[in-house]
Every structure is written in structure tokens, then in C-alpha cells.
N, C-alpha and C positions, 0 to 999 in steps of 0.2 A: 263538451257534452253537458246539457243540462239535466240529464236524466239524474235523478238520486237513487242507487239501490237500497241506501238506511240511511239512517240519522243517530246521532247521540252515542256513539259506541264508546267506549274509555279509549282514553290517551293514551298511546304507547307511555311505558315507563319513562319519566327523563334519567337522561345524563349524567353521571358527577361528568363536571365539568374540574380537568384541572388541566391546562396547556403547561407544554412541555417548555425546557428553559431559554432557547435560543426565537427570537423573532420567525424566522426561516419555519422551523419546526412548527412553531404554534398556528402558523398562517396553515400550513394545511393540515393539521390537526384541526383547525376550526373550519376550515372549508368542509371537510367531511362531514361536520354537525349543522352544517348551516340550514337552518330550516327546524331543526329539530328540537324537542323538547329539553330543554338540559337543566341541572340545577349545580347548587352549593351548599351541600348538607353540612359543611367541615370548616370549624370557625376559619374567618379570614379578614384579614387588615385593610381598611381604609386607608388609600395613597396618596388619595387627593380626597378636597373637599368633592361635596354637591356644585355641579355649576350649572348656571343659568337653562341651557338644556334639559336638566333633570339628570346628570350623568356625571359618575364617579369610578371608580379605579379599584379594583382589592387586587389584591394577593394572598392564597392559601398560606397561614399562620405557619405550617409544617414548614415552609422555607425559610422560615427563619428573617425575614427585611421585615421593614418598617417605612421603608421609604428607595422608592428607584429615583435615579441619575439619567438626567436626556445623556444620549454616548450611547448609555450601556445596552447591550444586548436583552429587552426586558420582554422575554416570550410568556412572561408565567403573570405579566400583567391582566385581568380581566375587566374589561369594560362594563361597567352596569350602566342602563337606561332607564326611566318611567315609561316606556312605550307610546309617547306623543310625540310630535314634531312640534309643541306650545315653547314659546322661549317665555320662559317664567319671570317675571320683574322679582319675585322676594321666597321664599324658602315657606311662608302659607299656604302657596300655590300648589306645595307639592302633598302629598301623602306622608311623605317620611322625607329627611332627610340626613345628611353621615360628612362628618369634618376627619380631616388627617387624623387617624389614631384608634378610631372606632371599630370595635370586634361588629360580625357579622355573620349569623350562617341562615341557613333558610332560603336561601337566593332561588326560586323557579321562574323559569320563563322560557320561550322559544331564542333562539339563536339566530339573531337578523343579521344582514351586514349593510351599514350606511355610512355614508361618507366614510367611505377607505375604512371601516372599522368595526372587527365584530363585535357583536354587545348582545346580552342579555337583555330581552324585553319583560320588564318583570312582569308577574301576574299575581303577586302576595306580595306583603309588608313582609320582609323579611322581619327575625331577631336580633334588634341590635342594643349591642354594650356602650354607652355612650360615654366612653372614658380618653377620647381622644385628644387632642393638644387644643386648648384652648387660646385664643388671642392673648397678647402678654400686654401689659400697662407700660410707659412709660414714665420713667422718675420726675417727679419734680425738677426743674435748673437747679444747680445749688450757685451761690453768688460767683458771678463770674464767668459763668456757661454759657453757652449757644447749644441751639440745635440745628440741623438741617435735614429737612424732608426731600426726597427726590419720589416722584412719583408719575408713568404714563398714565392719563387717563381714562384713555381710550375713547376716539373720538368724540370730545367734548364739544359740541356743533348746538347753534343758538338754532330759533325758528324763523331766521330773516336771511330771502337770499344775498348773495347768491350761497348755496350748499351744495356739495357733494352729491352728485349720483346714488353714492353706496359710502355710509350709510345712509338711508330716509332721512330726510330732513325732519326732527322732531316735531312731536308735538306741545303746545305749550305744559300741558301736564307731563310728559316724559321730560320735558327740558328742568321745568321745575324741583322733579322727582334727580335729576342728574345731579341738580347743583346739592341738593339736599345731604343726597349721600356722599358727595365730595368734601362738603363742609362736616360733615358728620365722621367722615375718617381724619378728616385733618384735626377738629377735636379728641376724638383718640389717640391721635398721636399728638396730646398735651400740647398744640399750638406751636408748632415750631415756629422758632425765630424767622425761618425763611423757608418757603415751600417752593420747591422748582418742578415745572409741571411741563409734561409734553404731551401734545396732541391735542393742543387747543386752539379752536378756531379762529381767534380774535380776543382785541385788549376790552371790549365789551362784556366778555363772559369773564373774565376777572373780577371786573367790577359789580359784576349782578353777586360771584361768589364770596369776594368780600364784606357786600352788605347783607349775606344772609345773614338770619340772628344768631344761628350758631356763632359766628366769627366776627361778629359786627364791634364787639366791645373791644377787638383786639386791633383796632387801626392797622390793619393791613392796606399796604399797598403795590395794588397793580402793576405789574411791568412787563408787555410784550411788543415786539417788533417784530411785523410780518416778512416770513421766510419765503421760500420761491417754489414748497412743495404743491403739486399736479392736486393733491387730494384737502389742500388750505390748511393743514394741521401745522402748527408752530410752537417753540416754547416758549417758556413765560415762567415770571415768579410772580411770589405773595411776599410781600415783606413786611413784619410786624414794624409797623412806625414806634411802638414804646419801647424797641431794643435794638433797634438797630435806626439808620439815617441813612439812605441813598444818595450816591456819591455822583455814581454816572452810570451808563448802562449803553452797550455797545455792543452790533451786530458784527461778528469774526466771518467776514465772505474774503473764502479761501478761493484760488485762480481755479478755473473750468469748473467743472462740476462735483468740487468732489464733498459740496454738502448743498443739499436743496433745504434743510433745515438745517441754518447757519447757527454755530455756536451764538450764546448769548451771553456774554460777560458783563458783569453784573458786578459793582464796586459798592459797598459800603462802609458804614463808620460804627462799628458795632460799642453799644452803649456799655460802658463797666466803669467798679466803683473807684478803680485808678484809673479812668481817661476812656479816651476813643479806641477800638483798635480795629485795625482796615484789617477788610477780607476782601477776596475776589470769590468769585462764583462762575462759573464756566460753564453754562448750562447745556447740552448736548442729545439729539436724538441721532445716531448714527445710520447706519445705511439697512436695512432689515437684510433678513436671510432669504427671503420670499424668493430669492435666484438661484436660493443652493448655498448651501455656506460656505463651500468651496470656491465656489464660480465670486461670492461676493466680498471676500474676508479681504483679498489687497485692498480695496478701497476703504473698507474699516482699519485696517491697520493705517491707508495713510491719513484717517480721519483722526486715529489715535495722535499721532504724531504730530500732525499740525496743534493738534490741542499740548504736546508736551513740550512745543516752541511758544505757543502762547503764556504758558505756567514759565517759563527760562525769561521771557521778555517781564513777566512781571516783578518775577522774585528778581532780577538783573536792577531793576527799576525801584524797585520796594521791598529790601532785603528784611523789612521789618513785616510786610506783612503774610497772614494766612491767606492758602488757595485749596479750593477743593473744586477739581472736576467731578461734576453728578451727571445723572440723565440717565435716558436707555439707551447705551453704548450697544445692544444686543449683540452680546458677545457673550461666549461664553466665560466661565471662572477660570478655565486655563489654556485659552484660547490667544494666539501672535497678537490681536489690540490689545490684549487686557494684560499680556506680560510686555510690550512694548511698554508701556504704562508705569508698570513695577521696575522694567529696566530703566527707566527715565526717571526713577528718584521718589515716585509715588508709593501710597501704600492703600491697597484696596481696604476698604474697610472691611470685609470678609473675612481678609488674612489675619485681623485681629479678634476676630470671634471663633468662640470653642466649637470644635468640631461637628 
């Protein structure tokens, strides 16, 4: 009907919005409101940063978290939006923006639901407390140290076919913009000795990230061998030529299918002030969940395994030197790969940081 009977009348009242504690519970608690004006009068905690959508996570302060666990039953999470569909390149683009930590109240907006998930469309800058956890530094090496970086990049794709379907084949300014920020975290995390990187296209984009000027001084060198994945992503490392020395580097293709992105073992002769000492590197993007993580976890577990016969062949062979499996195992922290892994003589780096 195009007919208007008025215009302009006041909003209904919103909402406090606060979903109840079970998943189950909150889904139709928010279907009820869907549509409707709701707000957050009542400080609440930042879960997640801002992401590139313009969308983050609280929780009412009154429950007492500071932080939810994928597993848990998290009904009392709430979605915030900036009301666009714009995927934002940098946090200028936004109005306001909120990191893990940050109080909040003031939240107004209508109640949409998109992609599988209600969310608040805001329509005000909320009040926010900006005391939340800030990025930590990294030490200096002190004599005798290494480090290693392990990091997905998320599809790191040049602008030369052949490329990907999905995502777009970039453009030379987003590609430029990719490499910029990849060297830019990798300087914040004080140059590691060796960076091991997955979801990258090619031994080409290594090379373009090596000679950015961020990391240009630090003779990194390139090292990837193309994998057999449908979507061209593969791993690859960076290796500081002034600490370390490249021994050899060898693609682990295990029998049928049980990696399209073949482990990358990776030798070198790490520089120190008594002598050489060998390390292996075993670099690894494992099988996703994208199937179900039930339906995908055996083949993860026996991607574990094969990787804890490769660490047995090495230390068999070089009882002198260090190994450390990295990568996106995507697994969870106490999930049959990642305890295959511990039961096999490993120790997750996790297990040794504070709670």
C-alpha cells in the first residue's frame, strides 16, 4: 500500500536488550525483537576487537566475563554493527571504533538479523571507556635466542593470473596495501628469525614482502614450494639471512590425499656465539572445519600424526637438533590433533603461558 496515513510520529520505546545465557534461549529471545528498536543502557564489555565489517561482540559487565571460549554455550553474547554492508580497509573509516577490553553503554539501534546473526544496527556513538587490552611488544633476542613467527595470512594473492574466483583478484593498490601491513606486523613482532606464513599464493609475493623497506634491511629470505590446494594457497617462510643459514627445504607429500597443503620442512643453521645449531621447521596448514569439525577432525588428527612421524625421523637422525611444528593446525587447544601432538612428546606453546 502506498498510501501514508502520517509521517514523523516517535519511535516506540527501545529495548534493553540483554539475551539470556544459553545459545538456544537467546536465538529466540532475539527473534522476538527482531525488527525492533532495542538498546544497551548498562555498561558492557568488548569480546572482540572492531572487524573489518564494522562489527564487534559485548557482553553485559553484570555477568561477570571478560572474554567467551568458541565450545561454550555463549547466549549473552551481543553483536554490535555500524549499519553498512562497506568492508572497511582501516578503523578511519569507521565512526568509532572498540578493542577487547573496552566498557560501553549507550548502544541504540534496531535489531537486524544478517548472515545467521542478530546484531544491533547502531544509530549513535555509543559511550565508550577505552581501557581495553592493548597490543603487547616483544623483547629484544638476548644473545643466543631465536624466534619464530607462525602466522595465516589470509589469502595473500598477487594481481597476476592465474587467481582465485573468490577471493577477487586484487588490485595493485590493495595488493600493495596487503604487503605493507604484513611487513608492518612482522616488524612488530621485532623481526623474527623466521616467519612461517600460510595462505600464500606464490614464491613471488615473498619476494615483493621481503624487499618492502620495512624488512628490506633484514635479508630475509624466501622459501616456498607450490602445494596442490583447489584455491592456490600454500606455505612458505621468511628467513632472516643475518641469524640464521638455509640448510635445505623439503616438501612432506604424505600417500592419497591426506594434505593438499603439504607440510614444509624447512632446515637450518641457526647463527650463535658458540657455533651453528640446526633446527627443523615443519610448517603446516591443516585440513579447515568448513565440513563440520566432527565430520573433519580424523583427517586432522592423521595430519597430526604424520607430522609426529616426521619430528621421530628427525630427532632419530639429529638427536642434536631443535624442531618446532607451526602453522594453522586449526584445531582447537584441547581437541584429539592437538593432544595427539602432546601425547607424542610435543609441548604446545600455550601450555606454557599463564592462563
Amino acid at each position: 500500500d502506498s498510501s501514508s496515513l502520517s509521517r514523523w510520529n516517535p519511535l516506540p520505546a527501545a529495548i534493553e536488550l540483554n539475551p539470556p545465557a544459553t545459545i538456544a534461549q537467546a536465538e529466540n529471545y532475539s527473534e522476538a525483537l527482531e525488527g525492533m528498536l532495542v538498546q544497551v543502557t548498562k555498561p558492557a564489555i568488548a569480546v572482540s576487537p572492531t572487524n573489518k565489517y564494522g562489527e564487534y561482540v559485548i557482553v553485559q559487565q553484570e555477568h561477570g566475563v571478560n572474554r567467551l571460549y568458541q565450545g561454550n554455550d555463549n547466549g549473552i553474547a551481543i553483536v554490535v554493527d555500524d549499519g553498512s554492508n562497506v568492508e572497511h580497509s582501516d578503523n578511519s573509516q569507521l565512526p568509532y571504533s572498540v578493542t577487547s577490553g573496552d566498557t560501553l553503554d549507550g548502544l541504540i539501534g534496531p535489531l537486524a538479523y544478517t548472515y545467521s546473526q542478530y546484531k544491533i544496527e547502531t544509530i549513535t556513538v555509543p559511550t565508550i571507556d577505552a581501557t581495553g587490552i592493548q597490543p603487547g611488544t616483544t623483547q629484544p633476542l638476548a644473545e643466543n635466542e631465536f624466534s619464530l613467527m607462525t602466522w595465516n595470512v589470509l589469502d595473500l594473492f598477487d594481481i597476476i593470473d592465474p587467481s582465485p574466483s573468490d577471493p577477487p583478484r586484487p588490485s595493485l593498490a590493495k595488493y600493495r596495501q596487503d604487503l605493507n601491513r604484513a611487513a608492518a606486523t612482522i616488524a612488530a613482532a621485532n623481526y623474527p628469525t623466521i616467519v612461517a606464513l600460510q595462505e600464500v599464493e606464490n614464491i613471488d609475493i615473498l619476494e615483493d614482502l621481503a624487499a618492502n623497506e620495512l624488512l628490506a634491511a633484514y635479508d630475509y629470505q624466501p622459501v616456498l614450494i607450490e602445494g596442490f590446494d583447489s584455491r592456490l594457497i600454500d606455505v612458505g617462510y621468511l628467513v632472516r639471512g643475518d641469524q640464521a643459514t638455509i640448510v635445505s627445504v623439503e616438501q612432506s607429500v604424505a600417500p592419497g590425499d591426506l594434505f593438499s597443503r603439504p607440510p614444509l620442512v624447512l632446515q637450518v643453521e641457526l647463527h650463535s656465539a658458540g657455533g651453528s645449531v640446526p633446527l627443523y621447521v615443519i610448517n603446516n596448514h591443516f585440513l579447515s572445519m568448513s565440513g563440520g569439525e566432527e565430520a573433519t577432525e580424523p583427517r586432522r588428527l592423521a595430519q597430526a600424526e604424520w607430522n609426529l612421524d616426521l619430528v621421530n625421523e628427525i630427532v632419530s637422525a639429529h638427536p642434536e637438533a631443535l624442531v618446532a611444528i607451526v602453522g594453522d593446525l586449526n584445531s582447537l587447544f584441547m581437541s584429539a590433533p592437538t593432544q595427539a601432538l602432546r601425547d607424542g612428546g610435543l609441548t604446545p606453546v600455550f601450555d606454557t603461558l599463564p592462563a
